[in-house]
C-alpha positions as CSV (number, residue, x, y, z in Angstrom):
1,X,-22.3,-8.6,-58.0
2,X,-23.4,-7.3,-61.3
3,X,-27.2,-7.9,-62.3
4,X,-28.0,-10.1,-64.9
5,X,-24.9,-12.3,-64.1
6,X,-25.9,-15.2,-61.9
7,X,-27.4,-18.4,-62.9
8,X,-28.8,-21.3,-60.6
9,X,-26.2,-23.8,-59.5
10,X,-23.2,-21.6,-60.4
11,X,-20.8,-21.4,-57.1
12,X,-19.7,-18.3,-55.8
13,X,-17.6,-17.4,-52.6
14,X,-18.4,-14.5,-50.4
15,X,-15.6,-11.9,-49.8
16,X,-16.6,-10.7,-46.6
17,X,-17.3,-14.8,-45.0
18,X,-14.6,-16.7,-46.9
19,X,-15.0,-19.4,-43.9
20,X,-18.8,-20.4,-46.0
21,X,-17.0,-22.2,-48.5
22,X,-17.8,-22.5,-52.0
23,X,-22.0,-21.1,-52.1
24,X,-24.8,-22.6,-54.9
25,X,-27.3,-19.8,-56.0
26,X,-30.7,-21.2,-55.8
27,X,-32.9,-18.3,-56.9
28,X,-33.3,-14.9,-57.3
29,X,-35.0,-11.5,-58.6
30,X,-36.4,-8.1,-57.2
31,X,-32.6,-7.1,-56.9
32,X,-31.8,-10.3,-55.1
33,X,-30.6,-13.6,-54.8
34,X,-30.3,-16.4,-52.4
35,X,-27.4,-18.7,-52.0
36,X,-26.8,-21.5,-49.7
37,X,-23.4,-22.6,-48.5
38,X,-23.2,-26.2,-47.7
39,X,-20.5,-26.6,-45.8
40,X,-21.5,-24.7,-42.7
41,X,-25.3,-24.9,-43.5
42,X,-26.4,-21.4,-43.9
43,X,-29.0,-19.4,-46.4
44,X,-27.9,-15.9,-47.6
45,X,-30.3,-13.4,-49.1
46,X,-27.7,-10.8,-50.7
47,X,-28.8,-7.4,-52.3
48,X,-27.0,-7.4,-56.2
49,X,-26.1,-3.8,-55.8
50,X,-23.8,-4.6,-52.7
51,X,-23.3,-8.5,-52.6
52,X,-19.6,-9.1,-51.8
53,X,-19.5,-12.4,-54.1
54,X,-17.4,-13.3,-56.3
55,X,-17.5,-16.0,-58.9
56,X,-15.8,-19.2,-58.4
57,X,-13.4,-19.8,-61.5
58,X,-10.2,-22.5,-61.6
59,X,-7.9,-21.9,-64.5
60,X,-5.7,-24.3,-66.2
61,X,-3.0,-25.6,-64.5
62,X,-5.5,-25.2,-60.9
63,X,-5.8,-28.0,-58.2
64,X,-9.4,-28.8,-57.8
65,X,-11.4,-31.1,-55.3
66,X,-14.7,-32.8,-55.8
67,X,-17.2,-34.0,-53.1
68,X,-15.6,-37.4,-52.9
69,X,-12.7,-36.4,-52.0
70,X,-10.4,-36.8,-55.5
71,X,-8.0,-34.1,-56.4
72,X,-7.3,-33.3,-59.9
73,X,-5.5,-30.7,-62.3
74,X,-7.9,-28.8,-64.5
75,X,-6.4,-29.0,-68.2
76,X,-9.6,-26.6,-70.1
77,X,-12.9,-24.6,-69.0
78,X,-15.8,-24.4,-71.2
79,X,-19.4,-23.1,-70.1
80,X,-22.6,-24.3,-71.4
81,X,-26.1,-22.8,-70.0
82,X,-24.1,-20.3,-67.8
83,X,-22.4,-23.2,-65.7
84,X,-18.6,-23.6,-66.0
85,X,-17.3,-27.5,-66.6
86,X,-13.7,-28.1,-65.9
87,X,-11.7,-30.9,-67.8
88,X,-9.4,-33.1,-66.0
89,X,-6.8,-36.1,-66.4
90,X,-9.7,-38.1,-65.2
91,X,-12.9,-36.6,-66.9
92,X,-15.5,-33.4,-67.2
93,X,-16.5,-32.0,-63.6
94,X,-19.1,-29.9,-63.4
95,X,-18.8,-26.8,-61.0
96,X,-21.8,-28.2,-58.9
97,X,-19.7,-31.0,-58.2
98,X,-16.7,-29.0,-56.5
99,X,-16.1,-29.3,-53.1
100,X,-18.4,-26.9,-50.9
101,X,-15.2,-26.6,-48.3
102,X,-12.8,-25.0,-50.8
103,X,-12.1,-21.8,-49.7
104,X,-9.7,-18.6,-51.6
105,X,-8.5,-17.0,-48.3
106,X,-5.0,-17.8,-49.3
107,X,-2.9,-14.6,-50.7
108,X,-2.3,-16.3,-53.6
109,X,-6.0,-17.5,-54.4
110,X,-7.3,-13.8,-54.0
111,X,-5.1,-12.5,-56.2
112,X,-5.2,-14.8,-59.2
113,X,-8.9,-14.7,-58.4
114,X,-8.9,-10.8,-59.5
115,X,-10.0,-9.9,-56.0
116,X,-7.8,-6.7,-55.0
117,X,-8.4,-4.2,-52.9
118,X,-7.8,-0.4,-53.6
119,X,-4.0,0.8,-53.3
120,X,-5.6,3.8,-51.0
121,X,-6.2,1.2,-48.4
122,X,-3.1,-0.6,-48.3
123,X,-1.3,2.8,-47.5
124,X,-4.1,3.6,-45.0
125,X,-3.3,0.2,-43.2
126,X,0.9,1.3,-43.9
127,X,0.5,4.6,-42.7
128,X,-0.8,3.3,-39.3
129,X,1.4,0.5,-38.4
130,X,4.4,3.2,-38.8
131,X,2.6,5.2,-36.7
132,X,1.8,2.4,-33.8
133,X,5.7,2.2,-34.3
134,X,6.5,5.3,-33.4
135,X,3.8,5.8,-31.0
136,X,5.5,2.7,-29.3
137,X,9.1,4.1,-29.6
138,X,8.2,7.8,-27.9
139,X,10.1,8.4,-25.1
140,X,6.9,9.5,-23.7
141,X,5.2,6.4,-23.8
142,X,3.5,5.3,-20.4
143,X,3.4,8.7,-19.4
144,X,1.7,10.7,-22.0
145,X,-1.5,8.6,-21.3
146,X,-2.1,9.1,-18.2
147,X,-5.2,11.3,-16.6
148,X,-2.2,13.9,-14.8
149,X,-1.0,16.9,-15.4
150,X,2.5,16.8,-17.0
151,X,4.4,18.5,-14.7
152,X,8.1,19.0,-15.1
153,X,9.6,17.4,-11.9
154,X,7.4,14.3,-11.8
155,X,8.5,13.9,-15.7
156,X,12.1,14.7,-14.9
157,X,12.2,11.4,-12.1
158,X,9.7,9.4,-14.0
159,X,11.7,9.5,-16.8
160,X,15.1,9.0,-15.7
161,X,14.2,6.0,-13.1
162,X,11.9,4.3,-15.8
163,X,14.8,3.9,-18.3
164,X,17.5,2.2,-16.1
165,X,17.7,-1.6,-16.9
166,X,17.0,-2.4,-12.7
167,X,15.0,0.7,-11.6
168,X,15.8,0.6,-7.9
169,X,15.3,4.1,-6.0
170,X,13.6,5.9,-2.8
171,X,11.0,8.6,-3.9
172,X,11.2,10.9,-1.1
173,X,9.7,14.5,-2.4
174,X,8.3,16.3,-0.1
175,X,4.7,15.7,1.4
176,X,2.0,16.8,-1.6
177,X,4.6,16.8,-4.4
178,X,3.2,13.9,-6.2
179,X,5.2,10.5,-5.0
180,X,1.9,8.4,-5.9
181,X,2.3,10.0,-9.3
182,X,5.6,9.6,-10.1
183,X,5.6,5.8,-8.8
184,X,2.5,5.1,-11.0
185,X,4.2,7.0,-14.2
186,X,7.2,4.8,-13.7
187,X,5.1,1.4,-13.5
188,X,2.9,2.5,-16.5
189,X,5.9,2.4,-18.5
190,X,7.1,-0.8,-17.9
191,X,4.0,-2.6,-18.3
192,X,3.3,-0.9,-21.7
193,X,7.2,-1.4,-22.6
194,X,6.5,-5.0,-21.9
195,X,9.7,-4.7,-19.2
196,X,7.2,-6.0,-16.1
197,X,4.5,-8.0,-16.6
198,X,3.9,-9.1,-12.5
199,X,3.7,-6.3,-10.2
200,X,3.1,-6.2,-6.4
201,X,2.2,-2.7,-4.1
202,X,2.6,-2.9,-0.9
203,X,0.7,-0.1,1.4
204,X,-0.5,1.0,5.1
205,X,-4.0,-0.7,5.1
206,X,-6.0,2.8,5.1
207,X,-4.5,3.9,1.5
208,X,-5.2,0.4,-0.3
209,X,-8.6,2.1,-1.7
210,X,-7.0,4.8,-2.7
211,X,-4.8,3.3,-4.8
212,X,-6.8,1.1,-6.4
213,X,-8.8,4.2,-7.1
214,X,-5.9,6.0,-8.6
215,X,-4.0,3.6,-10.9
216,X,-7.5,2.9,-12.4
217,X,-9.2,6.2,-12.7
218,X,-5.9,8.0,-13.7
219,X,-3.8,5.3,-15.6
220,X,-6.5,2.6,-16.2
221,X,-4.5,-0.4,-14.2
222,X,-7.2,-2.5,-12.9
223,X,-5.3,-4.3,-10.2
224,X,-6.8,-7.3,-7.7
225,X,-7.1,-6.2,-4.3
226,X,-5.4,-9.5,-1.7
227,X,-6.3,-10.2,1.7
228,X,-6.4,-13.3,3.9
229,X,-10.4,-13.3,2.3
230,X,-9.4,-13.8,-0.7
231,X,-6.4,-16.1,-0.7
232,X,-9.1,-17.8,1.6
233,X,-10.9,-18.3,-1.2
234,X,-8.7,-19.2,-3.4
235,X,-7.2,-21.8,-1.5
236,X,-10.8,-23.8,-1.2
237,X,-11.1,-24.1,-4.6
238,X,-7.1,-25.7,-5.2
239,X,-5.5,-26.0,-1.8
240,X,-2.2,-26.6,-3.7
241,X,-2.6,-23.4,-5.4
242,X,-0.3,-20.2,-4.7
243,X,-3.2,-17.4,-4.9
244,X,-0.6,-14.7,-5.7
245,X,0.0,-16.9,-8.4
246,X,-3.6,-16.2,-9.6
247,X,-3.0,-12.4,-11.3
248,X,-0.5,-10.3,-12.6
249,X,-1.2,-7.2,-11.0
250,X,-1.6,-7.5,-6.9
251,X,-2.4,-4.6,-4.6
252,X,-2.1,-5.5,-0.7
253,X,-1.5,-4.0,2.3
254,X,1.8,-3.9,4.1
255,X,0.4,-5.7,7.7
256,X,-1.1,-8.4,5.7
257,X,1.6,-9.7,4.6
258,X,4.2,-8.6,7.3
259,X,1.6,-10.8,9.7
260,X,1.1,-13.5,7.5
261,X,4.7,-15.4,7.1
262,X,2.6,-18.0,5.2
263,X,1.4,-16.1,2.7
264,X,4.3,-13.4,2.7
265,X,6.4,-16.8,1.2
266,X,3.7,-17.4,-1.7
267,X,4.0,-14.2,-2.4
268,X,7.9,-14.5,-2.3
269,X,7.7,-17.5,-4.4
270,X,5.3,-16.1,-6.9
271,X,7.9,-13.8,-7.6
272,X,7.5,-10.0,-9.5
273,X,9.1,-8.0,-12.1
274,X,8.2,-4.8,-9.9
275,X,7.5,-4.3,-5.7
276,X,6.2,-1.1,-4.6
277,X,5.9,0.0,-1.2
278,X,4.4,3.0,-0.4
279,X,4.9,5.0,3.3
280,X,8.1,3.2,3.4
281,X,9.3,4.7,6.8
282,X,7.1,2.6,8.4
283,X,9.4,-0.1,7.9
284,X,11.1,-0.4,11.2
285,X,14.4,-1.3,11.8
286,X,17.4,-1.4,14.2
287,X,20.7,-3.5,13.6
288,X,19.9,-6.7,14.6
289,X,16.6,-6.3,14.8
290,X,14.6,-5.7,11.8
291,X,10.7,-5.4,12.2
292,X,8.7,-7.8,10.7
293,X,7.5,-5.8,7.7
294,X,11.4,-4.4,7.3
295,X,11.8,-8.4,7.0
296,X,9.0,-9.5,4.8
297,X,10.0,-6.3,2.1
298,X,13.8,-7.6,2.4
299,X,13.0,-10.8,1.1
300,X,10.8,-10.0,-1.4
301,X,13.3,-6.9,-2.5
302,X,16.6,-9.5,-2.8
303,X,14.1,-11.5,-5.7
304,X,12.7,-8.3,-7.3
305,X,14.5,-6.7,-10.3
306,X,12.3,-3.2,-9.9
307,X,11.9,-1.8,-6.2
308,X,10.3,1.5,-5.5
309,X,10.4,2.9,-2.0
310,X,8.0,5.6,-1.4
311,X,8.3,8.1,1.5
312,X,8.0,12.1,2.6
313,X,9.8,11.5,5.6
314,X,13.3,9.6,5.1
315,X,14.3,10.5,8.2
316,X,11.2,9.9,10.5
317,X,12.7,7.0,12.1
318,X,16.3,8.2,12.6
319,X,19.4,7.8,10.4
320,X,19.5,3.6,10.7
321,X,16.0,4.1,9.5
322,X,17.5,5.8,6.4
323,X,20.3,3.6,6.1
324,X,17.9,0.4,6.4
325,X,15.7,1.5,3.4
326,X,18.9,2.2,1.2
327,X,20.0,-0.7,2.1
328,X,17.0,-2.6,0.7
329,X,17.5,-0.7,-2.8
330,X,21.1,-1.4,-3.0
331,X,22.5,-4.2,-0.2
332,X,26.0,-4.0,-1.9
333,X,26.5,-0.8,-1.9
334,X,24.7,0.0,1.9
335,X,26.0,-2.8,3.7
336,X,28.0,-1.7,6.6
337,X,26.1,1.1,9.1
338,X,29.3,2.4,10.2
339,X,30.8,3.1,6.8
340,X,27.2,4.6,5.8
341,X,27.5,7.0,9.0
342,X,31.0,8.2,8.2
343,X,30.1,8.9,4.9
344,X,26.9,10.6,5.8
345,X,29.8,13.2,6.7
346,X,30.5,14.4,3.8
347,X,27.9,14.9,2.3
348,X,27.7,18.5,2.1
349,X,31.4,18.4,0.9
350,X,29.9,16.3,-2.4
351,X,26.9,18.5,-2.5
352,X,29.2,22.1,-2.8
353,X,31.7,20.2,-5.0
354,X,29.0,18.9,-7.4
355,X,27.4,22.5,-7.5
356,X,31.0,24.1,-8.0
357,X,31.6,21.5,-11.2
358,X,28.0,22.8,-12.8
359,X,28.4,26.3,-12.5
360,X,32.0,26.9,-13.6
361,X,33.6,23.3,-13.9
362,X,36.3,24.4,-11.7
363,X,38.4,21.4,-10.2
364,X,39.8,21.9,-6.5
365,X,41.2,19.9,-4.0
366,X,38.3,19.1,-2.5
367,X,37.3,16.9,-5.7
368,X,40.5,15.3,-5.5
369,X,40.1,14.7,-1.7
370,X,36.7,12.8,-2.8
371,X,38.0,10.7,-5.7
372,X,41.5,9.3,-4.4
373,X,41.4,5.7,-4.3
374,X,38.5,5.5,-6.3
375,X,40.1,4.0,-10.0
376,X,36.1,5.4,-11.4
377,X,35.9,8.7,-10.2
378,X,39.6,9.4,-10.9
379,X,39.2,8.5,-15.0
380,X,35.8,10.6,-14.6
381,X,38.2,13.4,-13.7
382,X,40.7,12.6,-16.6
383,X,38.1,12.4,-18.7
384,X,36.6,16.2,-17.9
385,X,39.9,17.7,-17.9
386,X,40.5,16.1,-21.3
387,X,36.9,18.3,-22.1
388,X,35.5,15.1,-23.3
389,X,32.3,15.4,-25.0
390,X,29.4,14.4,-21.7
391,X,32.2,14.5,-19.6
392,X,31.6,16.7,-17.1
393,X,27.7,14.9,-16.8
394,X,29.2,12.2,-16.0
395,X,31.7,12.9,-13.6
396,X,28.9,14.7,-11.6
397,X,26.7,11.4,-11.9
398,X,29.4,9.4,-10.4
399,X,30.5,11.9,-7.8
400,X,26.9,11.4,-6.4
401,X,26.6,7.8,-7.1
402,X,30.2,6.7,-5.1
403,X,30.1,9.4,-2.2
404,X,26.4,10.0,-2.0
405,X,23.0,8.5,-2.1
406,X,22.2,10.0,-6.1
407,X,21.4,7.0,-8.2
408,X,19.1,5.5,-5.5
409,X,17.2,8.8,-3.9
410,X,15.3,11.5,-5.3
411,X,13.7,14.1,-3.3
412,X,12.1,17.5,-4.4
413,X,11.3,20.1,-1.9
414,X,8.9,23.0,-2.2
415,X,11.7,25.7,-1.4
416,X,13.4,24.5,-5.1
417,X,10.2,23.8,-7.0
418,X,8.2,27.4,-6.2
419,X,5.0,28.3,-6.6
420,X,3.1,26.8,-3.4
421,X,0.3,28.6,-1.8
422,X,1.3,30.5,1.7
423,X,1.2,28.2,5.1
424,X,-0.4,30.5,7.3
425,X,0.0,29.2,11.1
426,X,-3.0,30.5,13.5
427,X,-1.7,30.2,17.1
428,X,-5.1,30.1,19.2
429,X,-4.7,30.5,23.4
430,X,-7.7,29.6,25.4
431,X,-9.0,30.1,29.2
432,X,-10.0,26.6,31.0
433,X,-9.5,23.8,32.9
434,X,-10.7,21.0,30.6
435,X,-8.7,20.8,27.0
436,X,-11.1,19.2,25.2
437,X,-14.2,21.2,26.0
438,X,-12.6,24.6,26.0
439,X,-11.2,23.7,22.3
440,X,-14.3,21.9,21.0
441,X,-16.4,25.4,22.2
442,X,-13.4,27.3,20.2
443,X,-14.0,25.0,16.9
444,X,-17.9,25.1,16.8
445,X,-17.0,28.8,17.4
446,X,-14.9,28.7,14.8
447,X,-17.0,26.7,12.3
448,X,-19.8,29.7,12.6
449,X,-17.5,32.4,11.7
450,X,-16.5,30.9,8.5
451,X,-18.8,30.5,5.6
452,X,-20.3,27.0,4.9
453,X,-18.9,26.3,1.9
454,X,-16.1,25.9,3.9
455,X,-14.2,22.3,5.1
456,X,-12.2,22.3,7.9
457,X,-10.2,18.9,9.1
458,X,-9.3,18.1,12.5
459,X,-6.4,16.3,13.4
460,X,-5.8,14.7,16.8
461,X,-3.0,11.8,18.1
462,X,-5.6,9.2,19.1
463,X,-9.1,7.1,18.4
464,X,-9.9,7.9,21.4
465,X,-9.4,11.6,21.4
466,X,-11.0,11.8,18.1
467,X,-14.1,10.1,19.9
468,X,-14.4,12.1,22.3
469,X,-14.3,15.0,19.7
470,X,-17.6,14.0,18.2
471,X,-19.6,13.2,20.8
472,X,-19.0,16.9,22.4
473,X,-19.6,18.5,18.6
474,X,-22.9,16.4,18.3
475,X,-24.2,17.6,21.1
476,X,-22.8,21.6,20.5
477,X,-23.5,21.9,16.6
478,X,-25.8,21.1,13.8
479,X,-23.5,20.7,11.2
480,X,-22.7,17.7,9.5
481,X,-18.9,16.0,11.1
482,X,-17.7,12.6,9.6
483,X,-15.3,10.7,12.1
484,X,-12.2,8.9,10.6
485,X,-9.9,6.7,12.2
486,X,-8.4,2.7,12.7
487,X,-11.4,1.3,14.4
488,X,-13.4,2.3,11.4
489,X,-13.4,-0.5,8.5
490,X,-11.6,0.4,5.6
491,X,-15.0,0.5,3.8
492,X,-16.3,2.9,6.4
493,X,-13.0,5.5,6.5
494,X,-13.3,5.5,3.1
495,X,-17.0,6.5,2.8
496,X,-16.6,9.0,5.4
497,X,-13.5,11.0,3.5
498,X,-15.8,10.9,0.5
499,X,-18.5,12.5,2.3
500,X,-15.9,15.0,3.8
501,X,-15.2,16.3,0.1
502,X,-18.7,16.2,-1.5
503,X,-19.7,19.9,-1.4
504,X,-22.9,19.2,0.7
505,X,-21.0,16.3,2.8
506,X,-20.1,16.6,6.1
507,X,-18.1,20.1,6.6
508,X,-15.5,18.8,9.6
509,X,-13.7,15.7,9.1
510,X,-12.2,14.6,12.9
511,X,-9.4,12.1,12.1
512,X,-6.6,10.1,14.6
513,X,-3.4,10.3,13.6
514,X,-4.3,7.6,10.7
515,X,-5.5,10.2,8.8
516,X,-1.9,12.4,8.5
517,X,-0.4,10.2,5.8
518,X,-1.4,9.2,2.1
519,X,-4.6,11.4,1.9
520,X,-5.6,14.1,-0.3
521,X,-7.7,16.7,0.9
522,X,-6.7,19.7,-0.8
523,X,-10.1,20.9,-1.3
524,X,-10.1,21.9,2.3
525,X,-8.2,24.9,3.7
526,X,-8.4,24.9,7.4
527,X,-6.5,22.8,9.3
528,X,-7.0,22.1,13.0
529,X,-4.0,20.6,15.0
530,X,-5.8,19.7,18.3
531,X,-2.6,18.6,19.9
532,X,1.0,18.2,18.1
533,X,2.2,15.2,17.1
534,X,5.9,14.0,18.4
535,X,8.0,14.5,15.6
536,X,8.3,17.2,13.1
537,X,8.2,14.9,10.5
538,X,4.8,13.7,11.3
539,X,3.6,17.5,12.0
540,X,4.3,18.2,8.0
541,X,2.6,15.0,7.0
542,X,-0.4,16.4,8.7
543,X,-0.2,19.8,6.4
544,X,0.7,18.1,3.7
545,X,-2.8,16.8,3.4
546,X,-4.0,19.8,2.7
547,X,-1.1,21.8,1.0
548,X,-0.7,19.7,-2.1
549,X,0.3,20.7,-5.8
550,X,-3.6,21.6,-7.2
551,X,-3.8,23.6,-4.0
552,X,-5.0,27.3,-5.0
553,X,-5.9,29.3,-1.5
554,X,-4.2,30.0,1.6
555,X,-3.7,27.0,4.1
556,X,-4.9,28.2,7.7
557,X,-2.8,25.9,10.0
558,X,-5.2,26.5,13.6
559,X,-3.7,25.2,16.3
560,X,-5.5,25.8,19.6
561,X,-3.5,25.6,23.2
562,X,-4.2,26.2,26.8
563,X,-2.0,29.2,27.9
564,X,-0.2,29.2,31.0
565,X,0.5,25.4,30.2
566,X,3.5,22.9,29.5
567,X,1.6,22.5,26.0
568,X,1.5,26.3,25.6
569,X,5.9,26.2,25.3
570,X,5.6,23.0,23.1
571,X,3.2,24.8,21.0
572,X,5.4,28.1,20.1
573,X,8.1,26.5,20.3
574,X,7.1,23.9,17.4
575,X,5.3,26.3,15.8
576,X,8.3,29.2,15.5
577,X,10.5,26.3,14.3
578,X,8.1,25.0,11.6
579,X,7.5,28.3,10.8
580,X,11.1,29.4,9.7
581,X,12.1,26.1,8.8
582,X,9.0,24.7,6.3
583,X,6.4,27.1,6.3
584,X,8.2,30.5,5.6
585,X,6.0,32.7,7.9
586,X,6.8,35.1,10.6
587,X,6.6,33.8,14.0
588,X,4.7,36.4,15.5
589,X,4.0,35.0,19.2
């Protein structure tokens, strides 16, 4: 506002506050002036060296409005005494009679006002909507963002699975490899794609912090932790209500639901653009008898356009079990157990035929054997032949989508990715007559030969073992042990493994077998197998808490055994198979 320009009872409009209305200067001096804008009520003391006003000023040919309401052209504009008096059709009005709600936000108004803004601006503001464009069309949106490390395999499967129009698959990598990741990579995605807006996650009941931790600290999801408390709650306030209903984004655990056929058909009805259940080969199942969580994921898969399956162990409950979960991905295509077994046969076949066509594209009569019948695969095989440009891409892609499990599985293993520490098995035999004492005196032992600084975690089959484990250490040791297993609230497991990682926490961490899936303790690198677990499967899940991708040092696999006992041949016996099969050490017992 220039100095020396204003006059009491002209009208001026502020730039900044166009909402005011039409202002009337009442006084001013010292570098200032005062207006007050009628309409909304308000005084304004505005510095003339920075005042974003503007004078009011109609031309000829402008629609005006006066106090009472009448609209009129403006014909002339004269000023007398600094005001500005506009002639009408129907007489002089004075600018103190215009109506104090007029405003100029209009396009129009500002510009035949004079009021323009500097060209530098407008292509600031261009400059940044084309980049939010391309920001928005990067391939690499959803996964960019994210507090991970880019690493190639997780890319690779987050990548591929996030771009097909029904993203159905089973993660399976290997324990450690970074399933959670690659799940949360794919779902970030989506939602920021706008191609889900409802998501459910389904998980064992121990892991449910943990993944609320995760997707918020590392991808900033803030998603609403359900339980029976909750919908509770919810229902007390609208008993009609559906609580899942209630937000977008639901994290729950698996038994909840599977125990709860009430609220697993809210949830049902609520319906989701994405389900995501994590240790999926806890989903038991048998023909003819599906398990109840098996059940309550089935019906929530057959109305859910995204399902991700996430599991280490595919095979933990058997080849049905396998068949069950596929089955849940892709009914149509895994519908019939015995077809699925006799297929299961060939497998390898597809797997040496599928390497042969990327090394040297070499067609045999093995492919033919594989694509007879099949109208698909046989134009696939036209189509290479004819060196078609993707060709050969594509006839791979089919070969593994018709004979095996490609489009719906994806499993890494450490022996193809490289670069894992070394899996060092310790096999310890002891003298004695009772298990427990003789290998709790061995631990304590243990825990004084190594330097403080460092954890070690204990692993044994039952509460009840793990128990027993503590009250013999408390009474043999000073140092600080945290206890974690299923008779522990989720609030109390989850304080305990915190304490187990802070640096001057608790240096043993005694767990049941609850503790051998979905947790990351790769800060540790001692591992004590009290007893063996039944299956093999269940034995990696144990390591794999430990030997995880971040891992740096040496994992020390201790497993103590009472020699010249039954568990003494279970124990090298385990142990040289594990060893040549998974961890790639001699067996040297």
């Amino acid at each position: 506002m220039p100095k020396n320009t204003w006059t009491r009872g002209q009208r001026w409009v502020s730039d900044s506050e166009p909402e005011l209305g039409l202002g009337i200067i009442l006084n001013g001096g010292d570098g200032r002036v005062e207006i007050v804008f009628p309409a909304v009520g308000e005084n304004r003391c505005y510095a003339l060296d920075s005042a974003p006003l503007r004078r009011v000023k109609f031309l000829p040919g402008d629609r005006i409005k006066t106090h009472g309401g009448l609209e009129m052209t403006v014909e002339k504009v004269r000023e007398a005494a600094g005001l500005r008096i506009y002639e009408t059709e129907a007489g002089e009005v004075a600018e103190a009679e215009l109506a104090d709600s007029m405003t100029f936000s209009k396009p129009e108004e500002r510009l035949f006002g004079g009021k323009l803004d500097d060209p530098a601006e407008f292509d600031l503001r261009g400059e940044a909507l084309m980049r939010r464009a391309a920001m928005r069309r990067s391939p690499a949106r959803g996964m960019a963002g994210a507090r991970v490390d880019l690493i190639p395999h997780q890319l690779f499967i987050a990548d591929e699975v996030a771009n097909r129009q029904r993203p159905r698959v089973l993660l399976a990598d290997e324990v450690g490899l970074g399933k959670t990741i690659e799940a949360c990579l794919i779902l970030h995605r989506l939602l920021l794609t706008g191609r889900a807006a409802r998501v459910l996650i389904l998980v064992p009941e121990p892991l449910v912090h943990q993944w609320f931790v995760e997707l918020l600290r590392r991808f900033n999801l803030a998603f609403d932790l359900f339980d029976e408390d909750r919908c509770a709650a919810i229902g007390e306030e609208d008993p009609a209500a559906n609580p899942f209903l209630e937000r977008q984004w639901v994290l729950a655990a698996v038994d909840f639901l599977a125990a709860a056929p009430r609220r697993a058909a809210q949830a049902k009805e609520a319906g989701w653009d994405v389900l995501v259940v994590d240790e999926a080969h806890h989903l038991e199942w048998t023909p003819g008898h599906p398990g109840p969580a098996y059940e309550m994921v089935r019906t929530l898969a057959e109305s859910t356009e995204a399902l991700l399956l996430l599991t280490a162990t595919p095979q933990q409950l058997g080849p049905e079990g396998h068949f069950a979960r596929l089955q849940l991905l892709d009914p149509e295509r895994y519908g019939d157990l015995a077809a699925y077994h006799e297929e299961t046969k060939h497998y390898e076949e597809v797997a040496e035929v599928v390497e042969t066509l990327s090394l040297d594209g070499a067609v045999d009569e093995r492919l033919e054997d594989l694509v007879a019948g099949r109208g698909r695969l046989v134009e696939a095989v036209r189509a290479f032949r004819a060196d078609r440009r993707g060709a050969r891409e594509g006839l791979v892609r089919d070969l593994l989508d018709s004979c095996g499990v490609g489009r719906v599985m994806f499993r890494n293993t450490r022996a193809r990715l490289g670069g894992f520490p070394e899996r060092q098995p310790l096999l310890v035999p002891l003298a004695g007559k009772n298990a427990i004492a003789v290998k709790v005196a061995w631990l304590v032992d243990l825990l004084e030969k190594l330097p403080p600084t460092e954890k070690v975690l204990v692993i044994a089959k039952t509460r009840e073992l793990a128990e027993r484990i503590i009250d013999v250490m408390r009474d043999a040791t000073g140092s600080e042990v945290a206890v974690f297993h299923e008779a522990l609230t989720l609030l109390q497991r989850d304080r305990n493994a915190a304490f187990f990682a802070e640096d001057d926490g608790a240096r043993v961490l005694i767990c049941s077998e609850i503790g051998s899936e979905g947790r990351n303790f790769q800060f540790a690198r001692h591992l004590v197998l009290f007893d063996l677990p039944d299956d093999i499967d269940l034995l990696e899940q144990r390591i794999g808490r430990l030997d995880r991708i971040g891992q740096r040092g040496t994992i020390r696999i201790h497993v103590p055994y009472l020699k010249g006992t039954a568990e003494e041949v279970r124990v090298r016996w385990v142990m040289c198979w594990v060893s040549r099969a998974s961890l790639r050490a001699s067996c040297s017992v």
